[in-house]
Backbone bond lengths (Angstrom), bond angles and torsions (degrees), N, CA, C in turn:
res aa  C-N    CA-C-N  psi(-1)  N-CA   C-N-CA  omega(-1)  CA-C   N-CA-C  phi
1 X - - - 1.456 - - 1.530 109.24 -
2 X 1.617 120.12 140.82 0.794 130.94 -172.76 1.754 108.16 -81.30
3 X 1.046 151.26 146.45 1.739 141.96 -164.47 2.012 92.89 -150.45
4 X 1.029 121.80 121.36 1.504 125.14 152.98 1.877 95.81 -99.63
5 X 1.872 87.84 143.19 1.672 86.98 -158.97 1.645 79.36 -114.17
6 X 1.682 121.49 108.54 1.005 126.40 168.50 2.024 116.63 -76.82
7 X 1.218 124.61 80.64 1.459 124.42 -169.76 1.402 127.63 126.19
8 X 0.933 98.18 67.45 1.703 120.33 -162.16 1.401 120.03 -79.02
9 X 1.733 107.21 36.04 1.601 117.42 171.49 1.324 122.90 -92.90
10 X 1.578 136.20 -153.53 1.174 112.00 -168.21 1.747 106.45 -75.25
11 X 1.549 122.47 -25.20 1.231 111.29 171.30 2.130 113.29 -47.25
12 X 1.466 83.86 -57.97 1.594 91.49 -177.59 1.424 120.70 -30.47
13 X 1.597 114.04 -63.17 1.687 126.69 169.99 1.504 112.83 -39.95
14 X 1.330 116.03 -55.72 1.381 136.99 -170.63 1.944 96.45 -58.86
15 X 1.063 128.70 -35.00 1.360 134.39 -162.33 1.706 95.78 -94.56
16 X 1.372 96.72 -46.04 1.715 91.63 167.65 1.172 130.54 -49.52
17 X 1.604 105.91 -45.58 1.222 99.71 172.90 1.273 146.42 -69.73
18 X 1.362 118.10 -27.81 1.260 131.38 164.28 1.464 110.21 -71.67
19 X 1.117 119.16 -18.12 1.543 106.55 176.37 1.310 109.65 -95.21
20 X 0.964 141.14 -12.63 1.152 148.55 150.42 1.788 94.65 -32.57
21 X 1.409 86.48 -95.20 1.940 130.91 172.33 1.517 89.16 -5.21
22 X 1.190 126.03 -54.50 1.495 130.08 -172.84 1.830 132.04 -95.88
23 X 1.321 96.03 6.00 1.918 117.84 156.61 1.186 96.08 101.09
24 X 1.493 134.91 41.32 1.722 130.10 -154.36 1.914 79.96 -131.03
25 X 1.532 87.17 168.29 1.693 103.30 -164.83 1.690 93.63 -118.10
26 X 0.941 111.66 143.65 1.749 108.21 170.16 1.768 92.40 -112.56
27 X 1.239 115.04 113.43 1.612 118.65 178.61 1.328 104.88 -98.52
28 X 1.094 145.83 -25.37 1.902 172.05 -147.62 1.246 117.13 -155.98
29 X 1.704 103.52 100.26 1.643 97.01 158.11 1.614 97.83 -130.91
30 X 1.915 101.36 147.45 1.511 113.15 -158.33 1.262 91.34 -123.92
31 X 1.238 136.72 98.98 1.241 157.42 100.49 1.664 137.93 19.01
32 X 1.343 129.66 137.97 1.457 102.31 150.37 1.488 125.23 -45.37
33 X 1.088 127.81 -54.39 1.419 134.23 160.37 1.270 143.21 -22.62
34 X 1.788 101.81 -37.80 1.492 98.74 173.28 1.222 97.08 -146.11
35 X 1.607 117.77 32.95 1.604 100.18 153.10 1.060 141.01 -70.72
36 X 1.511 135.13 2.41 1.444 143.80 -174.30 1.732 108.84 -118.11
37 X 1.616 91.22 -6.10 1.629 85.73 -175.27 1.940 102.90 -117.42
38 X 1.266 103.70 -33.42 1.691 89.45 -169.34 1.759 106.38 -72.41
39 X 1.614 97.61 153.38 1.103 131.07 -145.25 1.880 115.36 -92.77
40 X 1.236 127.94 146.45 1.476 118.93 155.19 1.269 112.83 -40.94
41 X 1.265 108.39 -85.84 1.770 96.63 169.34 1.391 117.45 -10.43
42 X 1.372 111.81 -62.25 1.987 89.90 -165.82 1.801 105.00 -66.64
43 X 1.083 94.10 -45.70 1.923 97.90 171.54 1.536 126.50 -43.11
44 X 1.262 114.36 -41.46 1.437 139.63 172.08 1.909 96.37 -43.69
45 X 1.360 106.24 -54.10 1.622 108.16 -179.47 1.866 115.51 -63.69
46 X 0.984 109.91 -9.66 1.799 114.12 168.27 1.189 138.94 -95.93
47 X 1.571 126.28 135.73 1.246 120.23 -166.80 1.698 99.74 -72.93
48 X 0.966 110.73 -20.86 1.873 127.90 -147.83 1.122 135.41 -133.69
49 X 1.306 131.80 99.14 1.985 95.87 -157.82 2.075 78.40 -121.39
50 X 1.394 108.38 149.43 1.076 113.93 -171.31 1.618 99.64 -141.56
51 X 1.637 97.45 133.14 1.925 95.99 -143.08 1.070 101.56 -135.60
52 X 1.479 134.83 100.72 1.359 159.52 -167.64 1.414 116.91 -101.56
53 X 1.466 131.35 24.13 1.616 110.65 -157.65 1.496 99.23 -102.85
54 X 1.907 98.01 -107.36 1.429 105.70 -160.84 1.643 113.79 -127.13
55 X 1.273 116.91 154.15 1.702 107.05 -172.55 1.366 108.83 -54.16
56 X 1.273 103.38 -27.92 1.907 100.09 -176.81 1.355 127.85 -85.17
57 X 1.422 102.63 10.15 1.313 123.74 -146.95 1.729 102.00 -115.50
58 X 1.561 97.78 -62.46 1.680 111.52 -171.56 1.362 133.18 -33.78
59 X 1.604 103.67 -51.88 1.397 133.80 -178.47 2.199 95.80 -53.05
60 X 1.332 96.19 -84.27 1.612 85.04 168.35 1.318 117.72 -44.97
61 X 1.392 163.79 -62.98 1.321 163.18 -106.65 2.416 71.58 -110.56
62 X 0.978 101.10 -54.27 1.811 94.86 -152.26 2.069 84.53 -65.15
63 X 1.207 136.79 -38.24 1.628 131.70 -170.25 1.552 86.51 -59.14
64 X 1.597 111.12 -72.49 1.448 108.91 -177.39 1.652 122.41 -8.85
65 X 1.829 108.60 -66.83 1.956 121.92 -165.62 1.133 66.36 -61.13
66 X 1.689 152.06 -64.75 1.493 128.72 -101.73 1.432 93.44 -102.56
67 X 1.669 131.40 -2.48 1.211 124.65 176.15 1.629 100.11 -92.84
68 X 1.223 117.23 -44.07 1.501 144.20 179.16 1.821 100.55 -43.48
69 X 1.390 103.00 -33.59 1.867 108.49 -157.95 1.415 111.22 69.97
70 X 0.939 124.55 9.49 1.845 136.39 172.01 1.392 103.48 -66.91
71 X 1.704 109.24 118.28 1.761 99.84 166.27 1.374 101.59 -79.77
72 X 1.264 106.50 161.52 1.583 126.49 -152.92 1.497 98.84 -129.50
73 X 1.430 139.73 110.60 1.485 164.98 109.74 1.471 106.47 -13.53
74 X 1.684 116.29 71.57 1.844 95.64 175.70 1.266 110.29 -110.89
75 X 1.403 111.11 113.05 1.732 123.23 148.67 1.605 135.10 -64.81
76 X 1.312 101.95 -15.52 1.676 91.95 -174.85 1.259 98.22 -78.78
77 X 1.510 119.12 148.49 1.328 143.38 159.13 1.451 114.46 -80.49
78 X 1.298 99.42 -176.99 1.653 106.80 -174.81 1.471 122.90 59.55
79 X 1.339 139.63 19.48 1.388 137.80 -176.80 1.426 108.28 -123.28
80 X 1.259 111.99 9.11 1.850 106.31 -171.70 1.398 137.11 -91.50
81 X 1.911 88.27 25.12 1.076 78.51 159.61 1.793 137.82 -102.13
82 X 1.675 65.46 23.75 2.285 81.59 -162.89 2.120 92.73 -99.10
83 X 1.593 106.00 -8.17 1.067 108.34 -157.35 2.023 117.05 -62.07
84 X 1.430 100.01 7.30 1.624 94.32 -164.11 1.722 91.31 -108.16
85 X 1.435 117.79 -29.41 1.065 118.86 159.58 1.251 128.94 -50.00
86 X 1.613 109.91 -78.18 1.878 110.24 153.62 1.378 113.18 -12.32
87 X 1.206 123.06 -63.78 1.853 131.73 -164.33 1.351 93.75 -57.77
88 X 1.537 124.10 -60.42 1.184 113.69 -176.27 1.511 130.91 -54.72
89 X 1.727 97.99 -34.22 2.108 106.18 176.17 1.283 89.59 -57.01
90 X 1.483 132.49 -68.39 1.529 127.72 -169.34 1.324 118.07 -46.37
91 X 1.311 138.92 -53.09 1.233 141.26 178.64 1.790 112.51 -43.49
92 X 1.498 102.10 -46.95 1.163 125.02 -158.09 1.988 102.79 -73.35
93 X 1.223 100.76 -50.78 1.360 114.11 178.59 1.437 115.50 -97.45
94 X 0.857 123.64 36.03 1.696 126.38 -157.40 1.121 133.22 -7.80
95 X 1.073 115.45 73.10 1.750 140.23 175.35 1.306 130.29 -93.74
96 X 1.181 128.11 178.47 1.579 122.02 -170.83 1.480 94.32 -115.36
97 X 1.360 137.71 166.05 1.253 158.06 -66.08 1.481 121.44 107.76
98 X 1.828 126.11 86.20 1.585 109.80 160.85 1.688 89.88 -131.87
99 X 1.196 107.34 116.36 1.663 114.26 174.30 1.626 115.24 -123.40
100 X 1.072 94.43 152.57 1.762 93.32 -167.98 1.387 114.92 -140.92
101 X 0.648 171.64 179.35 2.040 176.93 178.93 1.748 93.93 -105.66
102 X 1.326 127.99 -48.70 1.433 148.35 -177.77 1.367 125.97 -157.35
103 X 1.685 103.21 132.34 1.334 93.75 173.43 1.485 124.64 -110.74
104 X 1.073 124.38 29.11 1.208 130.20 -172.13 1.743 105.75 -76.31
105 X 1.039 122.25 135.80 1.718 131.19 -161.80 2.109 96.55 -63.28
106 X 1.603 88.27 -42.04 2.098 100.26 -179.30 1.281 116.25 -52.92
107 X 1.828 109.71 -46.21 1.342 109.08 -171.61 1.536 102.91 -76.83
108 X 1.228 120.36 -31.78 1.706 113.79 -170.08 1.880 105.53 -56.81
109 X 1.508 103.29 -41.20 1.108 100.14 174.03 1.521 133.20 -76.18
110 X 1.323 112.49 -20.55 1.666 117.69 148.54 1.332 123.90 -56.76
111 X 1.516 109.60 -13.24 1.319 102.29 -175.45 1.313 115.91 -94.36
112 X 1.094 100.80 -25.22 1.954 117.31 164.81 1.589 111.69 -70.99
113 X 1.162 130.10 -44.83 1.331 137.69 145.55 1.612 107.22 -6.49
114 X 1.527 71.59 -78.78 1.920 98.97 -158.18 1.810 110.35 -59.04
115 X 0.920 109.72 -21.88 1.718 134.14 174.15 1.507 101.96 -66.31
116 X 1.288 120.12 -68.26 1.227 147.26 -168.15 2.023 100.27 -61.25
117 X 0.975 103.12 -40.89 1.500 96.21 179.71 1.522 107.99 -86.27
118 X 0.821 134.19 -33.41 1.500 133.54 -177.31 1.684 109.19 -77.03
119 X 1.047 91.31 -25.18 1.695 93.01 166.68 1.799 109.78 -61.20
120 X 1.532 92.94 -66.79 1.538 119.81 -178.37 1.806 97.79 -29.71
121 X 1.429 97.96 -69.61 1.900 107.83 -168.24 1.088 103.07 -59.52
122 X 1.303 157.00 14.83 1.086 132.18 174.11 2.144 109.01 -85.08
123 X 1.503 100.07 -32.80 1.352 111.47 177.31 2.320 104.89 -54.34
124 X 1.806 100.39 -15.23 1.669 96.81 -177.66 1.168 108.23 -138.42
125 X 1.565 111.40 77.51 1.472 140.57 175.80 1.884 93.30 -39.14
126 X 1.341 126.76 -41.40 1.565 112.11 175.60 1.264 137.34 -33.40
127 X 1.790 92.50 -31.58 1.698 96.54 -151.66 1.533 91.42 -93.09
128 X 1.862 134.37 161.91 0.791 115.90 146.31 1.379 132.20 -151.12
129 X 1.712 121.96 158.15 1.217 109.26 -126.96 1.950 106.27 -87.51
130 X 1.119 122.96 -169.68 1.274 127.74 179.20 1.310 115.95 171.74
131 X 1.436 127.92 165.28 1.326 119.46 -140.76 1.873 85.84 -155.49
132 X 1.489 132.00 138.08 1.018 152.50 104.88 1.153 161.23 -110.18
133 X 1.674 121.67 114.73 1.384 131.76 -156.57 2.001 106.92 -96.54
134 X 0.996 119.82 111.18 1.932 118.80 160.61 1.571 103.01 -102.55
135 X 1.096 104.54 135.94 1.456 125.39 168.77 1.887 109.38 -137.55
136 X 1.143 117.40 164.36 1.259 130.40 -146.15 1.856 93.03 -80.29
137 X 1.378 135.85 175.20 1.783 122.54 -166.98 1.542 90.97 -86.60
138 X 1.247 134.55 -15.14 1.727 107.10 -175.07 1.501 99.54 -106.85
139 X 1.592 124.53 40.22 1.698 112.80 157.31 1.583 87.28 -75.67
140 X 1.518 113.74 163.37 1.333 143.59 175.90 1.168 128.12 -90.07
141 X 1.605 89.24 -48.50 1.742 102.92 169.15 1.153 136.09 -116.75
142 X 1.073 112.41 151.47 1.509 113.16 -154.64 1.867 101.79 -154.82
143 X 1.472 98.10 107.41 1.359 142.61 19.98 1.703 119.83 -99.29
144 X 1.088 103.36 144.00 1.314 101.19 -178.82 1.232 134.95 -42.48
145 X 1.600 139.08 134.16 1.266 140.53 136.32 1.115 105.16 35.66
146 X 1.875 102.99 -82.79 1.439 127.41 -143.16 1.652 96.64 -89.03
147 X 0.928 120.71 -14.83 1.698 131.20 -171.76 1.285 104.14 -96.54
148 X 1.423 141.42 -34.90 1.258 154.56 136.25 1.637 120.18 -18.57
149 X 1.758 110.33 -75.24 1.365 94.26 163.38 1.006 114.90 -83.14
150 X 1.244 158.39 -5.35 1.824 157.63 164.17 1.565 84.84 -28.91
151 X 1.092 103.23 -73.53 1.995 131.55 -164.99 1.624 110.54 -55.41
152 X 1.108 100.90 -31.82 1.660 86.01 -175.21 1.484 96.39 -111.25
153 X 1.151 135.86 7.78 1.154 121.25 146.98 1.537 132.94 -71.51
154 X 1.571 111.84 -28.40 1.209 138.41 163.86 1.445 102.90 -47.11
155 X 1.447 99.01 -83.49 1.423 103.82 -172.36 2.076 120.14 -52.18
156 X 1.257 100.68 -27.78 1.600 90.93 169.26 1.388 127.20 -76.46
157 X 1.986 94.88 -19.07 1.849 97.69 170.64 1.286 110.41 -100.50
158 X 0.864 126.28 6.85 1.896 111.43 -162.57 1.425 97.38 -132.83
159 X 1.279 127.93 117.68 1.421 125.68 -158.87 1.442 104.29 -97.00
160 X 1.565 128.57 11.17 1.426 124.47 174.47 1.339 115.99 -99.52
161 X 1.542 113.37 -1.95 1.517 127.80 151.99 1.103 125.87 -89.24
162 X 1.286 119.04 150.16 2.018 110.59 168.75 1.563 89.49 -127.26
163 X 1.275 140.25 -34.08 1.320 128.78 -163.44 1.368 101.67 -140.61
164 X 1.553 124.95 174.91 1.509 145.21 137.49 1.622 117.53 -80.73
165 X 1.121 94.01 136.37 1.888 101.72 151.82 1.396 112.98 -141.27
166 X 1.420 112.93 150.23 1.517 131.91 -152.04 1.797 103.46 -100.19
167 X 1.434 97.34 16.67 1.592 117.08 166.81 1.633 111.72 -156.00
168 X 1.601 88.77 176.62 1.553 98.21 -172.84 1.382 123.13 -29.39
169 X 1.162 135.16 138.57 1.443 129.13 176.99 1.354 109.90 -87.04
170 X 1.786 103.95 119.24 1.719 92.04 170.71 1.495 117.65 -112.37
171 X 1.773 123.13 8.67 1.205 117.17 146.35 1.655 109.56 -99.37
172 X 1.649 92.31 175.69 1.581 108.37 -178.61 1.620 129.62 -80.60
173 X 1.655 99.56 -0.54 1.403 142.58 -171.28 1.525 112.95 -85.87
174 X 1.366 94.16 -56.44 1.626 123.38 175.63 1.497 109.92 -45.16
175 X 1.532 126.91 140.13 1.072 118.05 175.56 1.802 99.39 -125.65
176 X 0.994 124.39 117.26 1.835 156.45 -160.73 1.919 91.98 -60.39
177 X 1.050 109.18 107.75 1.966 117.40 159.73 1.353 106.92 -112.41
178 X 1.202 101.72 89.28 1.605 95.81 178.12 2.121 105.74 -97.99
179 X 1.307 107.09 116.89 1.544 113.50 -170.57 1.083 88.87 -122.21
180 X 1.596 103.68 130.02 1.850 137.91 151.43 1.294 124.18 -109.50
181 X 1.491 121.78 132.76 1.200 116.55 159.37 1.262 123.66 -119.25
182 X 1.555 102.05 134.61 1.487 113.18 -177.20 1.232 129.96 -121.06
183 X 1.041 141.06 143.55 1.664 150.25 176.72 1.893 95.73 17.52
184 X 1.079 79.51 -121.21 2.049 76.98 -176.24 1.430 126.78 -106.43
185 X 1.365 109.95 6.38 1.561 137.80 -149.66 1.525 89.68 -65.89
186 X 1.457 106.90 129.87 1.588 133.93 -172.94 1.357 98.31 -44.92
187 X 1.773 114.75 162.78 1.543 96.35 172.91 1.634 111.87 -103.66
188 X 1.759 96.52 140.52 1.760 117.69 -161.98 1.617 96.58 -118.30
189 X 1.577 91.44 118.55 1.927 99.25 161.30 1.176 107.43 -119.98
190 X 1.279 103.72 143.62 1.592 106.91 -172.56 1.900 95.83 -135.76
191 X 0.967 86.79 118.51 1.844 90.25 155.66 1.772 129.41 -124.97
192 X 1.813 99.19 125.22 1.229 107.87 -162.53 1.861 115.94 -108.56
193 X 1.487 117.32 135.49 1.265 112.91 -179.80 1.807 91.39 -116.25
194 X 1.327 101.65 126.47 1.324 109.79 179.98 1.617 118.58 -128.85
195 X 1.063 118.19 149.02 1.864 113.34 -177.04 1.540 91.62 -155.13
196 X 1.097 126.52 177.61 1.444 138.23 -142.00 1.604 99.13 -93.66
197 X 1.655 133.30 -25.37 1.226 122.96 163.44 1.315 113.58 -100.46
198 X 1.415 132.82 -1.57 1.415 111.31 149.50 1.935 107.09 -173.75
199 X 1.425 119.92 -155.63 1.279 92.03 -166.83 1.710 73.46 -158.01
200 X 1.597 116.48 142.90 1.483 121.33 156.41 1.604 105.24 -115.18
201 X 1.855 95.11 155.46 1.075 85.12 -171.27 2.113 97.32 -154.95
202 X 1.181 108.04 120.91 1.848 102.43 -174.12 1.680 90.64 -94.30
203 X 0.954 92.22 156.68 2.023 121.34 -175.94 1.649 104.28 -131.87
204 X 1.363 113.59 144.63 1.364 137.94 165.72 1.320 96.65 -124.25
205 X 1.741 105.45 123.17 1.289 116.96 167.14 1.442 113.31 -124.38
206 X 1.292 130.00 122.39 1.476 137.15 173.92 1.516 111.15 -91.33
207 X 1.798 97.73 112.01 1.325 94.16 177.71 1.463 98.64 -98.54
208 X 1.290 169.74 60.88 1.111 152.22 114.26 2.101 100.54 -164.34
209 X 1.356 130.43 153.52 0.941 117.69 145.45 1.540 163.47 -42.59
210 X 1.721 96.64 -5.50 1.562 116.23 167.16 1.296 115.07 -60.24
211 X 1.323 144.90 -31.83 1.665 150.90 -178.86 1.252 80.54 -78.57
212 X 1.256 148.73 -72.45 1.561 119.59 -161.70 1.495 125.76 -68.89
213 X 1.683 110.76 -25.74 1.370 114.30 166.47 1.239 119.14 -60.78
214 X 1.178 126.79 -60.36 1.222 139.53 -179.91 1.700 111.31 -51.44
215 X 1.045 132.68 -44.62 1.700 140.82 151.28 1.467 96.20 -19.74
216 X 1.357 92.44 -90.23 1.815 106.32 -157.73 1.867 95.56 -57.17
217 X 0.949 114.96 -26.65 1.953 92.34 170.57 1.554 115.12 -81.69
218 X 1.028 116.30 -21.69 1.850 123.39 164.30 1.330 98.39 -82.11
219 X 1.454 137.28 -32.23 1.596 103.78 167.53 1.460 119.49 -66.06
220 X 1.720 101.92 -48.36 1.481 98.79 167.36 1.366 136.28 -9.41
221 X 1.517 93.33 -80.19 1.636 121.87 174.24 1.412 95.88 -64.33
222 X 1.280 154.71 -39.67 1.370 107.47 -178.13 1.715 107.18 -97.94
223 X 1.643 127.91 2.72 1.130 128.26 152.00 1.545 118.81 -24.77
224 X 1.361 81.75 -65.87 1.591 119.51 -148.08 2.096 108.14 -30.41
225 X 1.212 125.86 118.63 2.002 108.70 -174.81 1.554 106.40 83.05
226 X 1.277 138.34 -13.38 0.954 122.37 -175.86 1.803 100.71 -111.08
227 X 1.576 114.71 159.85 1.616 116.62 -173.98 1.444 102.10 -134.12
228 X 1.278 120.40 140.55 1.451 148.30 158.03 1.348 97.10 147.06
229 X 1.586 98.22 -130.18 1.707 124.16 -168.61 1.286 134.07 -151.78
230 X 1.583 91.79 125.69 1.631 101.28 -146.40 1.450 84.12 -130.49
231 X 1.815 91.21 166.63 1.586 117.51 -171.18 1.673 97.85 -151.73
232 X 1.317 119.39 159.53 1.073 131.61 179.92 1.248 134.47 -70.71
233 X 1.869 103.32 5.06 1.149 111.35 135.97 1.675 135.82 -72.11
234 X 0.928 97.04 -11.32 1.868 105.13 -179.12 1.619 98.50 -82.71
235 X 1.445 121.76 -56.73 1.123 118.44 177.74 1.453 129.86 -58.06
236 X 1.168 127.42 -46.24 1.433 134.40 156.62 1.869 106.99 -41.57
237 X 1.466 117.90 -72.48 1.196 115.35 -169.06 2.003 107.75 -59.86
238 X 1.013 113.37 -30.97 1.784 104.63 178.88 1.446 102.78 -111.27
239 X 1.515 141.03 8.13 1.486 109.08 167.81 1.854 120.56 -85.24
240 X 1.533 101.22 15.92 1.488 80.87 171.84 1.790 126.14 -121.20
């Protein structure tokens, strides 16, 4: 498979490598250097373009595949709020679309987890819920991606929430994101249900960026010929 590697930071390398690792060609890599200049044409030559950069960045890099006809692999976070628009250019022009908050195979399954318990708590109005995300000092966004859907999955199952806030909670409604960043420390989500005799609580810990590289090249590959818009729920539920 042909791959243009839209974001050529340490995620980017890390994605190279495994695609390599897995018999795939990198024909396109987009850079600080030549992100404002490389062309449809060079994109036009890829089965795949898999797009790691910047929030200010994505929205152009995803019109680009979608002029190109390139399905588009997007990992960067923080841009969603342009994301209902995007859906619509794709719909409209019939293009591909697989975007995710994370692609690591662990977190998808915390996220089903994390679904699954907020359902559960609703039967123990006592407990209550709360959320902390650390990521390393140069994440961007805050709150994370992955802390983002953690939270609105909560809030669509657990009916003693209606929203998130990315600070202290001062209603009883409110569901608590408290995000730190520290030195380089892997990225850790933790979600906690607590009540006055005790408190549970599941954690996602990322020990290196390979579980997320390796994701987005298995979305790729099972992207790859197929058109609309997909999420890592499609892939989990049909790759086996």
């Amino acid at each position: 498979m042909n791959i243009a590697l839209i974001g050529y930071g340490k995620m980017g390398k890390e994605i190279e490598a495994i695609a390599l690792s897995r018999g795939h060609t990198i024909i396109l890599k987009v850079s600080s250097e030549n992100a404002t200049t490389y062309s449809v044409e060079e994109l036009k030559k890829a089965d795949v373009a898999i797009e790691f950069s910047t929030p200010e960045a994505v929205v152009r890099n995803i019109n680009k595949c979608f002029e190109a006809s390139v399905p588009i692999i997007v990992g960067t976070t923080g841009w969603h709020k342009n994301l209902d628009e995007v859906i619509q250019k794709c719909n409209e022009k019939n293009q591909t679309l697989f975007h995710a908050s994370n692609y690591s195979i662990g977190v998808n399954l915390f996220f089903k987890l994390n679904e699954y318990l907020a359902k559960l708590m609703n039967k123990y109005p006592d407990y209550n819920a709360s959320m902390e995300e650390i990521h390393h000092v140069h994440k961007k966004d805050s709150p994370s991606g992955t802390a983002i859907t953690l939270a609105n999955k909560i809030v669509e199952n657990l009916e003693k929430k209606l929203k998130w806030v990315n600070e202290s909670a001062s209603e009883e409604n409110e569901l608590e994101i408290v995000s730190k960043r520290i030195d380089e420390i892997p990225g850790t989500h933790t979600v906690t249900y607590g009540s006055e005799v005790d408190e549970i609580s599941i954690t996602h810990i990322a020990h290196s960026r390979k579980g997320f590289a390796l994701g987005a090249v298995i979305a790729a590959e099972w992207t790859k010929g197929k058109k609309g818009i997909f999420g890592m729920d499609d892939l989990m539920d049909n790759s086996h």
